[in-house]
C-alpha positions in Angstrom: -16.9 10.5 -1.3 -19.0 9.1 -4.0 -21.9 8.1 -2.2 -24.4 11.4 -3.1 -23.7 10.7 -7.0 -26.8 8.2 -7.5 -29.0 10.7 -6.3 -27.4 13.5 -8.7 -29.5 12.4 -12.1 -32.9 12.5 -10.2 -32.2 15.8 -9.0 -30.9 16.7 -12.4 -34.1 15.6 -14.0 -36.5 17.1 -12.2 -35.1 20.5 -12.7 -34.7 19.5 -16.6 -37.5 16.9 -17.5 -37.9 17.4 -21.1 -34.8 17.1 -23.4 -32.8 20.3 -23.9 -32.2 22.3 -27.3 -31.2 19.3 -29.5 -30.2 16.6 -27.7 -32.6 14.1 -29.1 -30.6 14.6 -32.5 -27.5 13.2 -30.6 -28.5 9.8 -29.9 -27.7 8.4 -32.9 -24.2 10.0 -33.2 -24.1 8.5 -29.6 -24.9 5.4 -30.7 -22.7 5.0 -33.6 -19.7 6.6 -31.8 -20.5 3.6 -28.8 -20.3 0.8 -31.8 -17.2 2.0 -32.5 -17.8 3.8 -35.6 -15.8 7.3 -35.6 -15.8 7.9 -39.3 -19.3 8.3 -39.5 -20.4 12.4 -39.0 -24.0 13.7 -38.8 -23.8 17.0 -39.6 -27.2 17.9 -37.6 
C-alpha cells in the first residue's frame, strides 16, 4: 500500500518548483518548533 509514496514529492515538485506564497518564512518557526522550542512565536 505504501509503495507509490516515494514517488509522490517528485511529482509534487514538478508541478510546484518554486516555494508557494510564504513558505520560505516558515522555516524558522519550523526549525525552532523541531528543537523543541514551543514558546517561541514569529508573528510573520
Amino acid at each position: 500500500m505504501c509503495w507509490p509514496l516515494p514517488g509522490w514529492p517528485l511529482t509534487f515538485n514538478g508541478e510546484v518548483p518554486e516555494p508557494y506564497m510564504d513558505e520560505i518564512f516558515h522555516v524558522p518557526q519550523a526549525q525552532r518548533y523541531c528543537r523543541g522550542d514551543f514558546a517561541h512565536w514569529d508573528p510573520k
